[in-house]
N, CA, C and O atoms as a GROMACS GRO file, in nm:
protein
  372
    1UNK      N    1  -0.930  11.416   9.260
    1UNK     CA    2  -1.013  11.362   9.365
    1UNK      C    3  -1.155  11.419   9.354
    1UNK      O    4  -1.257  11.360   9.389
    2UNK      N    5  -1.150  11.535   9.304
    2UNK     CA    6  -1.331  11.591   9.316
    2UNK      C    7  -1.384  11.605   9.215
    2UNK      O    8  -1.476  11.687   9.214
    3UNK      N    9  -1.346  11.525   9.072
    3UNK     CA   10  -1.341  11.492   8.995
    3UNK      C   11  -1.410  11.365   8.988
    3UNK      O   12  -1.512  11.359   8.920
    4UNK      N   13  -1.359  11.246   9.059
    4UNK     CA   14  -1.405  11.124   9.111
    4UNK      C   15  -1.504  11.158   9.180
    4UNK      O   16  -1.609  11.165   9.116
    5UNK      N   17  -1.513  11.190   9.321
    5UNK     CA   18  -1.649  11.224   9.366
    5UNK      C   19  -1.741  11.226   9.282
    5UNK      O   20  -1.805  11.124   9.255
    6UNK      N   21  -1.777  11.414   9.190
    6UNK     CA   22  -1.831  11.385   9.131
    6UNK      C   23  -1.919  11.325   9.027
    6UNK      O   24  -2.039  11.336   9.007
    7UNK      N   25  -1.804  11.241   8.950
    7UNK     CA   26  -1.856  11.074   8.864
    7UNK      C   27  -1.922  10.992   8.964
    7UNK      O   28  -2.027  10.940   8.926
    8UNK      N   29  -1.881  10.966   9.096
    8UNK     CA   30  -1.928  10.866   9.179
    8UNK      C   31  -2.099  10.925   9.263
    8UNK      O   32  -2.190  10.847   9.292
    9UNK      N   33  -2.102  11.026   9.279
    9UNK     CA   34  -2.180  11.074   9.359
    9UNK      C   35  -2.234  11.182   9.289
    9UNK      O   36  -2.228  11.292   9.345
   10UNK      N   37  -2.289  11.174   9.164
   10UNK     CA   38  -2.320  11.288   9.074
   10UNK      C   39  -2.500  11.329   9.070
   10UNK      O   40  -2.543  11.412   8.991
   11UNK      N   41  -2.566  11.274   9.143
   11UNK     CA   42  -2.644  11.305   9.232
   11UNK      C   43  -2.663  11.367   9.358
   11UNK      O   44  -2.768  11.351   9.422
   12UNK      N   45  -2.581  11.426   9.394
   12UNK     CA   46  -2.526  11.477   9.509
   12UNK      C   47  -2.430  11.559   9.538
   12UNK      O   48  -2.412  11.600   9.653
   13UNK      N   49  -2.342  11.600   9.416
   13UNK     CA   50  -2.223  11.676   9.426
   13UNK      C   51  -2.182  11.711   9.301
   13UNK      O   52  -2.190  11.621   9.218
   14UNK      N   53  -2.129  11.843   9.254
   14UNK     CA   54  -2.138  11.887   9.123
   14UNK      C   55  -2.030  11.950   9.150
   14UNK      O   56  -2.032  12.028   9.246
   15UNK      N   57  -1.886  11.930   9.060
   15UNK     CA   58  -1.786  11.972   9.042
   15UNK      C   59  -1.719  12.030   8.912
   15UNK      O   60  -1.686  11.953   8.822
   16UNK      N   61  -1.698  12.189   8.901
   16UNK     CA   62  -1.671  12.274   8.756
   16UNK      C   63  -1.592  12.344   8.789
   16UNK      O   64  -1.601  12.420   8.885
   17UNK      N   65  -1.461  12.328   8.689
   17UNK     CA   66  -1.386  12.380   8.676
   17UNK      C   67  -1.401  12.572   8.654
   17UNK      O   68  -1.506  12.596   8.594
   18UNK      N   69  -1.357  12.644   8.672
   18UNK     CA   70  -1.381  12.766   8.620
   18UNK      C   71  -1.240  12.829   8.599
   18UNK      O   72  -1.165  12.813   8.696
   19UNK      N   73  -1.201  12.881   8.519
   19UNK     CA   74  -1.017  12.878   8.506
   19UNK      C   75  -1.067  13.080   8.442
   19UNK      O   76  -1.148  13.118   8.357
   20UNK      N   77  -0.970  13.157   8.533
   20UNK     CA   78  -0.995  13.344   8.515
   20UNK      C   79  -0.888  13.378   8.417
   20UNK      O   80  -0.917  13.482   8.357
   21UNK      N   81  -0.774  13.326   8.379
   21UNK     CA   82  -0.694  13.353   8.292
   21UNK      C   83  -0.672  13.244   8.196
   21UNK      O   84  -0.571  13.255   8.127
   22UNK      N   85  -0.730  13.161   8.182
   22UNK     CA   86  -0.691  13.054   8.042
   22UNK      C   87  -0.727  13.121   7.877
   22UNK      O   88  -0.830  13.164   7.825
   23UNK      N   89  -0.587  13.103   7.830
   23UNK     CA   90  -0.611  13.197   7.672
   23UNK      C   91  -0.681  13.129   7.625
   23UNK      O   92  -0.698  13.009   7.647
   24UNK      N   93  -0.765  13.238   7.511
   24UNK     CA   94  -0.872  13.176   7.469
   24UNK      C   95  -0.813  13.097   7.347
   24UNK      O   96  -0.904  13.024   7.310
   25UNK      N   97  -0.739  13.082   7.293
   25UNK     CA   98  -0.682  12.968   7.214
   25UNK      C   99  -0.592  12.859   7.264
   25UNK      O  100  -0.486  12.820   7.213
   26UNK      N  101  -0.652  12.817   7.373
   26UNK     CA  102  -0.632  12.687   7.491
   26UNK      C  103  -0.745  12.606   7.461
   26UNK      O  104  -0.863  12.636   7.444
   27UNK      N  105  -0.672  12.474   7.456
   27UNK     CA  106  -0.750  12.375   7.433
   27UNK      C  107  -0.882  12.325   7.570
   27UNK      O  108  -0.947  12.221   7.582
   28UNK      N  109  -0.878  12.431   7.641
   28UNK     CA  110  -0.951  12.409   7.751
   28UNK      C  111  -1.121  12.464   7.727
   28UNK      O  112  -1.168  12.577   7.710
   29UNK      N  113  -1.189  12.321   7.736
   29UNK     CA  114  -1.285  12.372   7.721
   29UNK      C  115  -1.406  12.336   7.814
   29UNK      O  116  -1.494  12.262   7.771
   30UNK      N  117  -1.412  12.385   7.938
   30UNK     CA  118  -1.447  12.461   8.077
   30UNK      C  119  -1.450  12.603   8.054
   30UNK      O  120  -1.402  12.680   7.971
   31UNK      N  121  -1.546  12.613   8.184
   31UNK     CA  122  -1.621  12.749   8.205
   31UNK      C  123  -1.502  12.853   8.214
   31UNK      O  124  -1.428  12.824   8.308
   32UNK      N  125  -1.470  12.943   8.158
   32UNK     CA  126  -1.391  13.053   8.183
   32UNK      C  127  -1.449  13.221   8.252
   32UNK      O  128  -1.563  13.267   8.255
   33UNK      N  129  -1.341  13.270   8.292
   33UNK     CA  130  -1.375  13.426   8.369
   33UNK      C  131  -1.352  13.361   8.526
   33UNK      O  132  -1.270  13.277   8.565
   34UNK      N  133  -1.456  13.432   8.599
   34UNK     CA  134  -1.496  13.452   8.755
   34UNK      C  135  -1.619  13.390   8.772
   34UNK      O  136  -1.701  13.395   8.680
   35UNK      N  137  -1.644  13.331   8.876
   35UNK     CA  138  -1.728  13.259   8.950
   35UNK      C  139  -1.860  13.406   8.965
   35UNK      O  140  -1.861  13.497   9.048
   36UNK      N  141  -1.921  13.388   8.893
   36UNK     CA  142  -2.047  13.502   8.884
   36UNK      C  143  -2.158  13.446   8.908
   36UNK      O  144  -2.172  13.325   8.926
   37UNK      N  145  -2.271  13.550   8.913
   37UNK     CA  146  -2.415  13.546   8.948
   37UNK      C  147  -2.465  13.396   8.864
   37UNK      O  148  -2.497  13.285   8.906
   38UNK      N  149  -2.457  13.440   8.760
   38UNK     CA  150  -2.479  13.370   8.630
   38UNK      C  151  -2.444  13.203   8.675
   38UNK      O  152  -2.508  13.104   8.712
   39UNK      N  153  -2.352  13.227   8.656
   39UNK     CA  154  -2.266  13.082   8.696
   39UNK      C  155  -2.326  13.010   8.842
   39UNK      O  156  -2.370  12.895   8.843
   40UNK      N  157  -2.322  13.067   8.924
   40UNK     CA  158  -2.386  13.009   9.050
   40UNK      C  159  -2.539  12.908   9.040
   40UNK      O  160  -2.568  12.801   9.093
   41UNK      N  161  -2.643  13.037   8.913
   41UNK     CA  162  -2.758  13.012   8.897
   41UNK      C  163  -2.764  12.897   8.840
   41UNK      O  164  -2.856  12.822   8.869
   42UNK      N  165  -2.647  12.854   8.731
   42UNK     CA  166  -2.675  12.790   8.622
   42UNK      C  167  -2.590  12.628   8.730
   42UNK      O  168  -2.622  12.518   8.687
   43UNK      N  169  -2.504  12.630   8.842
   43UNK     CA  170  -2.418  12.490   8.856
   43UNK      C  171  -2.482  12.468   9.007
   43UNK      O  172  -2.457  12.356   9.052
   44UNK      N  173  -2.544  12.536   9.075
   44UNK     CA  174  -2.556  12.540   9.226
   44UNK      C  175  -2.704  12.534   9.225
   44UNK      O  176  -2.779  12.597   9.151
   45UNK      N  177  -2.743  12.425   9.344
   45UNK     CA  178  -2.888  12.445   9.343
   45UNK      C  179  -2.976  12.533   9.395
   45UNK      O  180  -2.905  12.576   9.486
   46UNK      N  181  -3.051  12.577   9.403
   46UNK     CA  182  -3.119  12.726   9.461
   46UNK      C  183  -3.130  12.696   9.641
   46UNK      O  184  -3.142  12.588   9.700
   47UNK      N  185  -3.124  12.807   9.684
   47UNK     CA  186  -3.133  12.862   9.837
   47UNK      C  187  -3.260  12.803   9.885
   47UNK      O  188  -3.274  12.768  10.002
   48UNK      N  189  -3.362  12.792   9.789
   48UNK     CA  190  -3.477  12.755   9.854
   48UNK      C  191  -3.492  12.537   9.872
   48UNK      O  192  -3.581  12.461   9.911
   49UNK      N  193  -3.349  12.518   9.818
   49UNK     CA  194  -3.392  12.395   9.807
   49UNK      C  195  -3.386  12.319  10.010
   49UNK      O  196  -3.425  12.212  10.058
   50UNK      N  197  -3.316  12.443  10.071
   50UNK     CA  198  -3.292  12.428  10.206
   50UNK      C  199  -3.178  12.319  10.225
   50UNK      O  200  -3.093  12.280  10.146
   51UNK      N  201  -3.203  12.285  10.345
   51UNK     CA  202  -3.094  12.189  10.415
   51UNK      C  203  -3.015  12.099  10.326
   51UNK      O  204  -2.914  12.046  10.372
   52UNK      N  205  -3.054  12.075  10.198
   52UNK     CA  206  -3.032  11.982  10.172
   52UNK      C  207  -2.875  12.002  10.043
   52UNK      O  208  -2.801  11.922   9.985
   53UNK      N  209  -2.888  12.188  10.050
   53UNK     CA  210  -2.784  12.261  10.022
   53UNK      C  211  -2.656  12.239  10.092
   53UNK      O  212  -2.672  12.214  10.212
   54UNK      N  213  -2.534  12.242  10.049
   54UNK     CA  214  -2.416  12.280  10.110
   54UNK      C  215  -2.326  12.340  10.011
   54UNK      O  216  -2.314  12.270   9.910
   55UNK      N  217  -2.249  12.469  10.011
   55UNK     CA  218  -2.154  12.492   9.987
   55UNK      C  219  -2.039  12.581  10.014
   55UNK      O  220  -2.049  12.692  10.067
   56UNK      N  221  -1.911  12.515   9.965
   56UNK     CA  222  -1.761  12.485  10.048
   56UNK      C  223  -1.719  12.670   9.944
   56UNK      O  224  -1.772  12.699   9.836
   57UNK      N  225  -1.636  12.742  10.004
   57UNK     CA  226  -1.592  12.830   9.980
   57UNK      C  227  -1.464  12.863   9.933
   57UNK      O  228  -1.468  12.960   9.858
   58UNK      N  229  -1.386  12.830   9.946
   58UNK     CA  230  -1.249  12.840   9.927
   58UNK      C  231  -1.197  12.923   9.815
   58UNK      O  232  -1.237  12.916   9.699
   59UNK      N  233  -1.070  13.032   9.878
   59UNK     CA  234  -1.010  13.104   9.799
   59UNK      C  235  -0.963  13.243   9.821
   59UNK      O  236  -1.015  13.301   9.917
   60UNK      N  237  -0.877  13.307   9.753
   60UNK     CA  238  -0.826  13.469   9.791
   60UNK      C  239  -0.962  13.497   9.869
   60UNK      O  240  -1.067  13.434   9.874
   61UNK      N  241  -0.904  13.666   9.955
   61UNK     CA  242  -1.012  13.760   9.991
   61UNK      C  243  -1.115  13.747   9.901
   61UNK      O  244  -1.223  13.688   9.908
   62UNK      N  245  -1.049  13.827   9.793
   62UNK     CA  246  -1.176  13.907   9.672
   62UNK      C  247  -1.268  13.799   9.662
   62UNK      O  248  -1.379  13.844   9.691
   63UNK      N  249  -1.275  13.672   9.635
   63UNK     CA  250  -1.354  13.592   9.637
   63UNK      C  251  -1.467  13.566   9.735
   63UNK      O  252  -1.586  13.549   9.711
   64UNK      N  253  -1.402  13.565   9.850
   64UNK     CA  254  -1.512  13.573   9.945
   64UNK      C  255  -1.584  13.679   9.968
   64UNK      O  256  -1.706  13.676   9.982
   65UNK      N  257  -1.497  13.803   9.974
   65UNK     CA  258  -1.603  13.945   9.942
   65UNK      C  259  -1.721  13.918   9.851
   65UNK      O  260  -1.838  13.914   9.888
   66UNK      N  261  -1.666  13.896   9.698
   66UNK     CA  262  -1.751  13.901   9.566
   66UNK      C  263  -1.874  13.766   9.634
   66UNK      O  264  -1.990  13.788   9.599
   67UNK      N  265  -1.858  13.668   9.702
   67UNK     CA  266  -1.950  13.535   9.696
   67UNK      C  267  -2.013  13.563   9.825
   67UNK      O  268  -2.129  13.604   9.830
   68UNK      N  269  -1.938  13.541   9.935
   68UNK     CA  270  -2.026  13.524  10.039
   68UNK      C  271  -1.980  13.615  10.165
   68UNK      O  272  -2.034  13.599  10.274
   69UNK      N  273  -1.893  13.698  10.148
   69UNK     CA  274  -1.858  13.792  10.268
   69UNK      C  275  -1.764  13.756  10.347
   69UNK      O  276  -1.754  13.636  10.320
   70UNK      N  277  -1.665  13.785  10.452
   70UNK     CA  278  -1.541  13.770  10.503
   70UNK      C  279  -1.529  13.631  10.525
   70UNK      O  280  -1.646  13.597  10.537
   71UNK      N  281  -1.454  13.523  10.538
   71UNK     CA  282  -1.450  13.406  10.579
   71UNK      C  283  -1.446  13.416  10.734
   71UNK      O  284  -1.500  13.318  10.785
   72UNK      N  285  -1.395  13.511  10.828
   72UNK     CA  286  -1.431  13.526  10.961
   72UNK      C  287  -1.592  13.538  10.998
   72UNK      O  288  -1.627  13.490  11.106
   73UNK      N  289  -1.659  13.579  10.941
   73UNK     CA  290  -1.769  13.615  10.964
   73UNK      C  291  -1.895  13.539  10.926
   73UNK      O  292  -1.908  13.522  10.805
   74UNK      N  293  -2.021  13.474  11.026
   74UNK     CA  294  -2.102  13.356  10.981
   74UNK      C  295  -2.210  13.395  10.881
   74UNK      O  296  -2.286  13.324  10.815
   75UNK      N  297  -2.190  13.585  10.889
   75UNK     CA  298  -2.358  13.619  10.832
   75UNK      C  299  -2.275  13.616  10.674
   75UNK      O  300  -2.156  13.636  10.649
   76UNK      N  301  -2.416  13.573  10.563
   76UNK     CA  302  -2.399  13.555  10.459
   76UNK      C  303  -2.403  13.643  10.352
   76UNK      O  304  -2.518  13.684  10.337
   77UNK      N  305  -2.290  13.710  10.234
   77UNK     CA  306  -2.339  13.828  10.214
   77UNK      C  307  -2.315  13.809  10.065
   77UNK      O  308  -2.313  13.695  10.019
   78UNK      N  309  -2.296  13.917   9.986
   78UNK     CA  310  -2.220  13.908   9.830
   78UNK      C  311  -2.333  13.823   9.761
   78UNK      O  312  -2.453  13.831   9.789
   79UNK      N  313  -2.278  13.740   9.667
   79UNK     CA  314  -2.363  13.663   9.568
   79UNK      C  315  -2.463  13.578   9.607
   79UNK      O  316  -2.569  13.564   9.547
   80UNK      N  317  -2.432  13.526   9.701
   80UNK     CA  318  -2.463  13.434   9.778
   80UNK      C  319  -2.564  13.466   9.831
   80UNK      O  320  -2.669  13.414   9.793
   81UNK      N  321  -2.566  13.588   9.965
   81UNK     CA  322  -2.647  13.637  10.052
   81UNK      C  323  -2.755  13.704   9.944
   81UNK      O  324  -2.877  13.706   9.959
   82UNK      N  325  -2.681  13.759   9.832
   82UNK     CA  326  -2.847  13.795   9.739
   82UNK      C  327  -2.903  13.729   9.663
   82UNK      O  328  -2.970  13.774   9.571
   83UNK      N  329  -2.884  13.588   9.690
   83UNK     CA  330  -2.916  13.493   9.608
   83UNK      C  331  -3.040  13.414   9.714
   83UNK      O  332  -3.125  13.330   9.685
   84UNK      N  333  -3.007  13.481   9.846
   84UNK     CA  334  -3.075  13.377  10.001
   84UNK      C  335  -3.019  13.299  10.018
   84UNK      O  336  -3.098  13.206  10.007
   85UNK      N  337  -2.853  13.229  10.055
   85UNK     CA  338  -2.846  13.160  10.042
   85UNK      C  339  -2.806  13.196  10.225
   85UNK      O  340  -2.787  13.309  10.269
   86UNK      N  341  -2.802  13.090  10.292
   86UNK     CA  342  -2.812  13.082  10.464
   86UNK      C  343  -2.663  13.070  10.511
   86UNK      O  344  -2.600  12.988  10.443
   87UNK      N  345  -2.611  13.116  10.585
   87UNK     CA  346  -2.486  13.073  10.705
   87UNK      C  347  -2.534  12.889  10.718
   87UNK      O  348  -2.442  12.818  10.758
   88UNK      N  349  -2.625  12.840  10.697
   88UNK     CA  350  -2.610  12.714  10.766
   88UNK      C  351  -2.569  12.614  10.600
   88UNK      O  352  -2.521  12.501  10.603
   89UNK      N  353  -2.601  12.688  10.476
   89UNK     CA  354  -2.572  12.637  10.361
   89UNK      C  355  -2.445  12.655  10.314
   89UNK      O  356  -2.377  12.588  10.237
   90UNK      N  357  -2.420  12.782  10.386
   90UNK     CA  358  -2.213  12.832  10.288
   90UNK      C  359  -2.145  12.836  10.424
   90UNK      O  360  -2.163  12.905  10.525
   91UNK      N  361  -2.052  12.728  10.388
   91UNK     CA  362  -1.943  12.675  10.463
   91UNK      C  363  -1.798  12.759  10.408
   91UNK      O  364  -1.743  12.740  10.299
   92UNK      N  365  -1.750  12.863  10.525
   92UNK     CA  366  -1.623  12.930  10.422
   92UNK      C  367  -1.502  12.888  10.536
   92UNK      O  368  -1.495  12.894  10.659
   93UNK      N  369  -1.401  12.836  10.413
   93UNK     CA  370  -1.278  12.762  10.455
   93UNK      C  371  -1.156  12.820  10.400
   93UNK      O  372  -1.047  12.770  10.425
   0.00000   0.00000   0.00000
């Protein structure tokens, strides 16, 4: 399904796989490791682009620690928050 989206709405929505344990002699060839600094810079549009930002969070703790800070909590912190990115741009689910 977010797969489709993105073909359909690929002006507007950018969907990448990132897989933390796929052997490296797997025919998979998508982004591998952890959702990093790097990675954010290079698939996500910058903090300054404002409102016109949104993004969806989902996943274990450690993830939200490492990206954007507790999912209970609205203030924005981790990769994210040092990247500027706003409570009104990262939606955590």
């Amino acid at each position: 399904m977010l797969q489709k989206w993105a073909e359909d709405n690929g002006e507007k929505f950018n969907y990448v796989d990132v897989l933390s344990n796929e052997p490296e002699d797997s025919s998979y060839k998508g982004e591998r490791g952890f959702i990093d600094k790097e990675k954010i810079q290079k698939y996500l549009p910058p903090a300054s682009d404002g409102e016109d930002v949104i993004i969806f969070v989902c996943g274990p703790p450690i993830m939200y620690e490492l990206l954007c800070g507790p999912r209970n909590e609205p203030e924005v912190k981790g990769i994210l928050g040092e990247l500027g990115y706003s409570s009104s741009q990262v939606f955590k689910f």
